[in-house]
SEPA-925636 format. One record per residue (C-alpha): x, y, z. Coordinates in steps of 0.5 Angstrom, whole numbers, plus 500, padded with zeros to 3 digits. Layout:
SEPA-925636
XYZ ...
This chain:
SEPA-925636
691685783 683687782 679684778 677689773 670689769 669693764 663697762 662699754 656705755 656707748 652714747 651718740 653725740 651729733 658732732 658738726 665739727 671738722 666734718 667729723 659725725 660718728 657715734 661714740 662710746 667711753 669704755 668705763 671701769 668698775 672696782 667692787 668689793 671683790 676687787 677689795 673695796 670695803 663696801 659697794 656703798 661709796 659715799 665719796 671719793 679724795 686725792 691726797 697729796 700723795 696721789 691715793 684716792 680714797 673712798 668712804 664708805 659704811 664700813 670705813 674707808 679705802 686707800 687705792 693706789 690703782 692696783 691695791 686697796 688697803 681698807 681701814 676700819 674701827 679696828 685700825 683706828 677709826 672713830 667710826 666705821 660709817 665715814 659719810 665724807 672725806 677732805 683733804 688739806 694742804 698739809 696731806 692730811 685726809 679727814 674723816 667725817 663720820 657720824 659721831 661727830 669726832 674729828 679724825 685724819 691720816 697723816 704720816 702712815 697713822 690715822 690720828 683720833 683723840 686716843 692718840 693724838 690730845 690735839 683732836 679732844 673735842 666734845 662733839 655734842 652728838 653733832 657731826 661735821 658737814 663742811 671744812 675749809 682752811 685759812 690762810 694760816 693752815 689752821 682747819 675750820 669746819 661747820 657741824 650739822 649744828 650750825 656750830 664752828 669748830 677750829 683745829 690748829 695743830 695743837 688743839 680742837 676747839 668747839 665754838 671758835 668764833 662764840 657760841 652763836 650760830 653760823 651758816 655756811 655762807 659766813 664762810 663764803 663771804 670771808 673767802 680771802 680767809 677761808 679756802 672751801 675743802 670741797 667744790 660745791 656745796 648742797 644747800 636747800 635755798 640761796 637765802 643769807 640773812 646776814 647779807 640783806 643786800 644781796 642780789 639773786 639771778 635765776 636767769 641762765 645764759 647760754 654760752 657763759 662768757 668768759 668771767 663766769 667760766 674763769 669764776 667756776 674754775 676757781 670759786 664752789 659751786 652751790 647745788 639748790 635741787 637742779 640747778 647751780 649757782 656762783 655766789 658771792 657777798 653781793 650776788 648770786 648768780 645761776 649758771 645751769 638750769 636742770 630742766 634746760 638740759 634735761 635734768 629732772 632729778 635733783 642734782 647731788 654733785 657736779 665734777 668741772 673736767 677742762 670744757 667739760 661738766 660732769 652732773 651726778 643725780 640719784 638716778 644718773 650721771 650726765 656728761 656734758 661735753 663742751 659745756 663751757 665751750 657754748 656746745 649743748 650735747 648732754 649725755 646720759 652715762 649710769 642710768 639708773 645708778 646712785 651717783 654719790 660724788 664726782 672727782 677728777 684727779 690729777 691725771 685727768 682720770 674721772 671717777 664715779 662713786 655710786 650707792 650699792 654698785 662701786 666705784 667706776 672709773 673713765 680713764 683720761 685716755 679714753 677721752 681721745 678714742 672713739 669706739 664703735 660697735 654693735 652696742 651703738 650702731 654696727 652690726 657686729 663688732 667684728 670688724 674687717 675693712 674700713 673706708 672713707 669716701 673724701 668727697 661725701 665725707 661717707 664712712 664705709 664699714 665692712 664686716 662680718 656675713 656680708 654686712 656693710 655699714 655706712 655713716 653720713 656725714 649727717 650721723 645716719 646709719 644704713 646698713 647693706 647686706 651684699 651677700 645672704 650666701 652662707 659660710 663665711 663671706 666677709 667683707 675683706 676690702 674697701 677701697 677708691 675706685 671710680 668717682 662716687 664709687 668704691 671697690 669692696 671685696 667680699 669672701 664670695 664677690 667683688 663689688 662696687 658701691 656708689 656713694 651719692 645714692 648708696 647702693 651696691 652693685 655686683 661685678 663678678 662671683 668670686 670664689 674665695 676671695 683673698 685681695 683686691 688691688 687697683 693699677 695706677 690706670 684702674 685696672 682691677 686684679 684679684 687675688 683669690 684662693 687658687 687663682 688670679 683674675 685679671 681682666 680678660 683672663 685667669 692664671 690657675 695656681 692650684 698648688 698654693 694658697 694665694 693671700 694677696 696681690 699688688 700692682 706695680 703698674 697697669 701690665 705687671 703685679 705682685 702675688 703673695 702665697 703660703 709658699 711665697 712671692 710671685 711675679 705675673 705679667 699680663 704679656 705672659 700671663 703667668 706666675 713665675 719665681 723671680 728670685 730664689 732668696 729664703 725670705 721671697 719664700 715665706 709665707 706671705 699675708 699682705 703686700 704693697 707696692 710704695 714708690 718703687 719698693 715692694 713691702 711685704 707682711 709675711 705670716 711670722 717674720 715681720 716686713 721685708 722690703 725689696 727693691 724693683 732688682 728683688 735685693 733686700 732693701 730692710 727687714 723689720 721684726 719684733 727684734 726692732 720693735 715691731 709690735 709683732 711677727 705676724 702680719 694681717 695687713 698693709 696700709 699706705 697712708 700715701 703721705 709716707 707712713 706704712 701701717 702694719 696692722 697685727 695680731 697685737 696691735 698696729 705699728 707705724 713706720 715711716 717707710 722713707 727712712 724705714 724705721 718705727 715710728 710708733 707701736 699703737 696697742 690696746 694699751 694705749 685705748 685700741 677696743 683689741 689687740 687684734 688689728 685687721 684693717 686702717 685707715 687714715 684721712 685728714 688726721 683721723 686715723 681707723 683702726 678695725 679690730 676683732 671688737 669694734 672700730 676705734 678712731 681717734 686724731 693721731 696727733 692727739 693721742 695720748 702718752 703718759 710719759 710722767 712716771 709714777 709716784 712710788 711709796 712704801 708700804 711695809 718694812 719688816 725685819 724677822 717678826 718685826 714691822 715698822 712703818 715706812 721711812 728713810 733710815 733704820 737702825 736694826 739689831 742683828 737677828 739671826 737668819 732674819 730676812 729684811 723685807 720692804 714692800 712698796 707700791 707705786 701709783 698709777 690709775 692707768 694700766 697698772 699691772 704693766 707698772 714694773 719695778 727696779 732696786 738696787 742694794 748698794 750705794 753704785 748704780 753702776 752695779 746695775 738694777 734689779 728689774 721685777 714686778 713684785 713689790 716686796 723684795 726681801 733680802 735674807 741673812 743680813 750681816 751686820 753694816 750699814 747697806 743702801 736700798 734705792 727703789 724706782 718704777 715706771 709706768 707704761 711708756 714712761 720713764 723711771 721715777 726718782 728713786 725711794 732711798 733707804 738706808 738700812 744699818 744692822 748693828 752687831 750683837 755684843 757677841 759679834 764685837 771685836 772683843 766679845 769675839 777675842 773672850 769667846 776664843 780664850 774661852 774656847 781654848 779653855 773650855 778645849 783644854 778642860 774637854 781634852 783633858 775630860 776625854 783623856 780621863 775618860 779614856 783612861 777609865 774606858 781602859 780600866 773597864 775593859 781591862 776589868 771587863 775583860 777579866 770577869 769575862 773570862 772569869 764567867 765564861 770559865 763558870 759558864 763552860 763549867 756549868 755547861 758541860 757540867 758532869 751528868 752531861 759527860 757521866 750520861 754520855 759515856 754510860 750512852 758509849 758502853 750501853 751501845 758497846 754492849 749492844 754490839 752497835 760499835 759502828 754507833 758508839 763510834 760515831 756518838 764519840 766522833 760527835 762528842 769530841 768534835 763538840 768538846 772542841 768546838 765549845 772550848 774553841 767558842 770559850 775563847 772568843 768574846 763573839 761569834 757568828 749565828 752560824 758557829 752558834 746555830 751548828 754548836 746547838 745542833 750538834 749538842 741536840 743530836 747528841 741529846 737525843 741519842 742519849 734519850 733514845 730520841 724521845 723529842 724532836 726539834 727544828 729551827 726558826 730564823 727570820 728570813 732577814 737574818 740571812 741579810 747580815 752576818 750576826 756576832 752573839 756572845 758564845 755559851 748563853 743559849 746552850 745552857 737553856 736548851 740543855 734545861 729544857 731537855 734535861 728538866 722539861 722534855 726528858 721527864 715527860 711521858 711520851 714523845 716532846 718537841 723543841 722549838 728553838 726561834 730567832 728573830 732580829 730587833 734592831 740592834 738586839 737578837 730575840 731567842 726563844 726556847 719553848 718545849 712541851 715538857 713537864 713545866 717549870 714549877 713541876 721540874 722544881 718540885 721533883 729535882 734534888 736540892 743539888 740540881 736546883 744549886 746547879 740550875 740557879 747558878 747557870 742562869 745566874 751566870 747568864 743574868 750576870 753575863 748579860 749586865 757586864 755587856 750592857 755597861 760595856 756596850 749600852 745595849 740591855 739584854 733580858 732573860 724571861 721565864 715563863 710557864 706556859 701552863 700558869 701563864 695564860 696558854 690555854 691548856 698547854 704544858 712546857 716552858 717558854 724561855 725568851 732571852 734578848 742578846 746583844 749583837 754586833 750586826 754587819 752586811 
């Protein structure tokens, strides 16, 4: 919603009427361009049938519903963004008048222009429309600024209507049975009509207008010649208001006629005169020093103001109702705390903040009484009647009195934190301050509690109130004393008044209890009755059986005969502030004193808009898809699409309490969804025909007749009946042909395992014969007998344990398709210890995991690495001269086992040079065998194993020697 900023214009008005002479000030709202208006410059304002004020401005023109603006601008379909005037027809049309000259309007959620509508062609001839009226057959006539007459009938536009001879307004004037003005003055340089010679001018203003002349301002124009207004008709003119009489020194640009009142907008000021047609002479100067550009009323009895560079601003109806005082327009402050008047004098009294006390006569005179320059806090907290022409005033550090007649204020006693004041039915004075009660002639210390108030029931007996609760204190015993020990007499308590017998009591967060003379409970009212609060400030009895609660969220009245609310009085309803601290009632006028000023207003007149508000609708959207507003939709079913609809409802007073209820089905009985958003979407619709009925209701009103949408999603042809009796033959089709594609498959998955399976076992048998090939076992056994001949015994022994256990291991690792990393790593160890015995220990070697391996059980497939390491022993570290190392890595990727065998040996170019054309057939055939190994796994489990050698010499290792072996395995990995 806009950002509203409100304006307090406070105005004097000497008012003699029903002895009532107070200041008092409008409270004015002002929109702008970050409230969403398109520009500061408002050249004029209309309502359309709907009840939407539109602005026109620079940059085109704005829709206000009261909470949101929709601008509209060339892009949107206008003929020109500078809209210089607006008018509405009878039809609802809002025509636009624009510089080009181009007729154009919105109807019907369009803006319609000749490039959408061919009723709207029309050669403007540089000329734009100045005024427009309509005739009794709904057919549109305007004037352009060439005196020229262009109709539009609905059906087409036709430039010089009546022949191409010039018109002037006053053609129109004349013919007023025809011709009905679209506007309610007009500004013209003189009151000339050449056509009418016999016409009569009177420049001769009476004051008061009689009868006649008001009923004729009502209903006729009103012409605006520099400052002055006329009435005209074909046989005379007749002048109502000269400026200069009434102050008025500008030229006057427009004129708004409100009930009794009259509105006046110069270039330099708006004038409000109230009672203008009642005979009552008190103009006020509002606006000063802003460009009024046009005035309008609209149907609720809303006064908007639009001005050149500052907005729009905007008197809501309410506040004509409500005065306000505070210390913008004679006050000191605008913190308020106690309020009085004086019946006889008629002398209002005003007591607030600093020890200030304000006073006004019945003569509008202001005088101002400080009763107290001590510092610190010292309010003044209560006035009420005392003595004939003298009032009682407690203050924070004193009690006073004041005597009315001569205006002056007289000390009666030092008081230390006062809290209340109450007069017995026989004048005697009790005070109630903050840890004492002073009565005459003595003083009861309570020192314990903090004392808020006190009420007499007669002229020897009270009541006290405190944080800790309800005291009884008599002047026999001169004492406070608990009478009851009921919770609720033990509450915090804020104010009390004795009323016919019943004591009310304002607790500081439960609301009113009312107990009788016995302490039984008679009510207890709280928010839960609708109270506008819990937490009580103050109790006021009007006498004539009304108790006024005043709170920290407004004012409530109940009746207290029957004990029921009668009515909750908030800033909603035109307080200056929810913050309620003091009322008063007399003959009608009811004061209420609140934390930002004084209002005043005659409770019987006060305000409440019952009638409920206009709703609309906005936008309709159906996945990516918008669609202008309207009853019936007809939709195609679109998949996980949300149908959306955005509304709105119009309401120029307090429109962010508009709340909003739909229901979406055909039984209201169902009940309705409350909200205040006003989009409601509705997600995944299937397809049928659904009813959405929208409804809302403004502050205190009640529910508008609901918006009707009825909303049909048809099926797409899949969703048929029939489509879906194909879909499933289809399906069971298409399953009898995937069933019997999967029973092929795993036919064929059969044969390949069946096939792998075979080759496995084939290349293993070639892996086992290529690895343990017979250089291996002819060196071992020539190890045993050197060993033998050695007499080292006990080490051939075990070199033979050795060996056995590993031709047993790797017969047993031959018969398995997988086995463990641990089985392998032992395997390999093994294998390398024996290896180094059979080199006299001519290399070292070790290990390297990677310390995630340890987190899972990896499965490899035997006999691919042993014949690396063989090679890399044999062929690179046994030729070498001197000590070798090998280093044997594995790391885990992903689904994959990277291994690395790296030796410092001779290199693998070198080794192929020097071994034996036999040794080279042997070599090839082992890694062959490993290539061929490692593509039978990948087309059986889809993993690709990778054998790479590389010469680290010849490879980009600097000035190493060696072969670095890396091979990717498949695994099966498990936790």
């Amino acid at each position: 919603m806009p950002k509203i900023r409100y304006i307090f214009l406070w105005w004097i008005l000497m008012v003699l009427s029903i002895g009532q002479a107070l200041a008092q000030g409008l409270m004015i709202r002002n929109y702008n361009v970050k409230d969403g208006l398109a520009n500061a410059t408002v050249y004029d304002a209309v309502q359309d049938k709907e009840g939407f004020i539109w602005f026109s401005t620079p940059t085109g023109v704005s829709k206000f519903d009261g909470k949101r603006f929709r601008n509209y601008s060339k892009k949107d379909g206008l003929t020109d963004n500078d809209v210089v005037k607006l008018a509405a027809d009878s039809k609802g049309r809002v025509w636009f008048f624009t510089l080009n000259g181009l007729p154009s309007f919105f109807w019907n959620y369009t803006i319609h222009t000749s490039q959408n509508d061919s009723s709207l062609y029309v050669d403007a001839r540089g000329l734009y429309m100045q005024y427009m009226f309509e005739d009794y057959a709904g057919f549109i006539w305007f004037l352009n600024t060439g005196n020229r007459i262009i109709q539009y009938s609905g059906r087409k536009t036709t430039y010089d209507k009546l022949g191409a001879k010039r018109a002037d307004l006053f053609y129109f004037l004349r013919n007023d049975t025809i011709f009905k003005p679209r506007q309610s003055y007009f500004n013209l340089p003189d009151l000339k009509d050449v056509d009418s010679a016999d016409q009569k001018i009177s420049n001769v203003c009476s004051f008061p207008l009689d009868q006649e002349t008001v009923r004729r301002i009502r209903k006729q124009p009103v012409i605006i010649v520099d400052n002055n207004l006329y009435l005209y008709n074909n046989k005379e003119t007749v002048c109502f208001l000269k400026g200069s009489d009434w102050g008025i020194k500008d030229e006057i640009s427009n004129i708004c006629v409100d009930n009794d009142n009259l509105w006046i907008g110069t270039p330099r000021t708006l004038y409000y005169l109230k009672g203008f047609f009642r005979g009552e002479k008190k103009p006020v100067k509002l606006l000063q020093n802003h460009y009024i550009t046009s005035l309008l009323k609209d149907r609720d009895g809303n006064i908007w103001i639009t001005t050149f560079g500052d907005g729009v601003y905007n008197i809501p109806y309410k506040n004509f109702y409500f005065n306000y005082l505070d210390n913008t327009n004679g006050l000191f402050s605008h913190s308020i705390f106690s309020i009085c008047k004086d019946q006889k004098t008629g002398l209002l009294l005003i007591g607030q903040n600093a020890g200030v006390l304000n006073t006004i006569d019945s003569n509008n005179r202001y005088r101002q009484f400080n009763l107290d320059t001590s510092s610190g806090r010292n309010s003044i907290l209560s006035i009420q009647p005392y003595k004939p022409n003298e009032m009682l005033i407690g203050a924070d550090n004193g009690l006073y009195s004041f005597n009315t007649v001569l205006q002056r204020k007289t000390l009666l006693q030092r008081v230390n934190t006062l809290k209340d004041v109450d007069i017995s039915p026989g004048g005697k004075i009790r005070i109630a301050a903050k840890n004492q009660v002073i009565c005459d002639g003595y003083k009861i210390d309570k020192e314990d509690e903090l004392l808020t108030s006190i009420a007499c029931i007669n002229d020897s007996a009270y009541y006290v109130g405190s944080n800790a609760g309800l005291f009884y204190g008599s002047d026999g015993t001169r004492a406070l004393k608990i009478r009851s020990t009921r919770p609720a007499l033990h509450l915090s308590i804020k104010d009390l008044k004795w009323i016919n017998g019943e004591l009310w009591v304002g607790t500081a967060d439960h609301g009113i209890y009312v107990f009788r003379a016995d302490n039984s409970l008679e009510a207890h009212l709280s928010t839960a009755d609708k109270l506008v609060s819990d937490i009580c400030q103050q109790l006021y009895y009007d006498g004539i059986g009304r108790l006024y609660v005043a709170t920290n969220k407004g004012v409530s009245v109940i009746d207290a005969q029957t004990k029921r609310l009668i009515r909750n009085i908030t800033s909603n309803d035109g307080l200056m502030s929810d913050d309620a601290r003091g009322v008063y009632y007399h003959k009608g006028i009811l004061y209420i004193a609140t934390s930002n000023g004084l209002s005043y207003f005659n409770d019987a007149k006060m305000p409440v808009d019952t009638v409920p508000p206009a709703i609309y609708l906005n936008h309709v959207r159906y996945g990516d898809s918008s669609y202008l507003p309207g009853k019936q939709f007809v939709l195609m079913y679109k998949r996980k699409a949300s149908f959306e609809v955005e509304f709105g409802a119009i309401a120029y007073d307090l429109p962010e309490l508009v709340e909003y209820q739909y229901n979406f089905s055909s039984d209201t009985s169902s009940g309705w969804i409350t909200t205040m958003s006003n989009i409601v979407p509705f997600p995944d619709l299937q397809p049928d025909t659904y009813q959405l009925q929208i409804r809302a209701r403004k502050y205190r009103s009640n529910w508008s007749r609901p918006v009707v949408i009825t909303v049909t999603i048809l099926p797409r042809w899949y969703q048929q009946w029939w489509a879906r009796g194909v879909l499933i033959l289809l399906g069971l089709i298409l399953m009898a042909f995937v069933l019997r594609d999967v029973i092929r498959r795993i036919q064929r998955a059969e044969m390949r395992k069946t096939e792998y399976n075979r080759r496995i076992a084939e290349l293993e048998a070639k892996a086992l014969t290529n690895q343990m090939n017979p250089h291996f076992i002819f060196n071992s056994l020539n190890s045993v007998q050197h060993l033998i001949m050695e007499k080292e015994e006990k080490q051939a022994l075990n070199f033979l344990a050795d060996f056995a256990t590993l031709m047993r291991q790797m017969l047993n690792n031959s018969r398995k398709s997988f086995i463990s990393l641990e089985e392998e790593i032992a395997f390999l160890t093994r294998y390398i210890e024996l290896e180094k015995i059979r080199f006299a220990n001519v290399f070292t070697y070790h290990f390297l995991l990677q310390d995630d391996l340890k987190d899972y059980t990896i499965y490899i497939p035997p006999m691919i690495i042993q014949p690396i390491v063989e090679n890399a022993i044999k062929h690179g570290l046994a030729p070498k001269n001197g000590s070798g190392r090998l280093e044997v890595k594995l790391v885990l990727r992903e689904d994959m086992l990277y291994c690395s065998v790296d030796d410092d040996g001779i290199g693998w170019d070198r080794a192929n040079e020097i071994k034996s054309g036999r040794l080279v057939r042997h070599e090839s055939t082992a890694l062959s065998v490993i290539r061929e190994r490692l593509q039978i796994i990948k087309s059986f489990n889809g993993n690709v194993g990778k054998l790479e050698i590389i010469d680290k010499f010849k490879s980009g290792f600097g000035n190493k020697e060696g072969t670095l072996v890396e091979i990717l395995i498949p695994i099966v990995k498990m936790l």
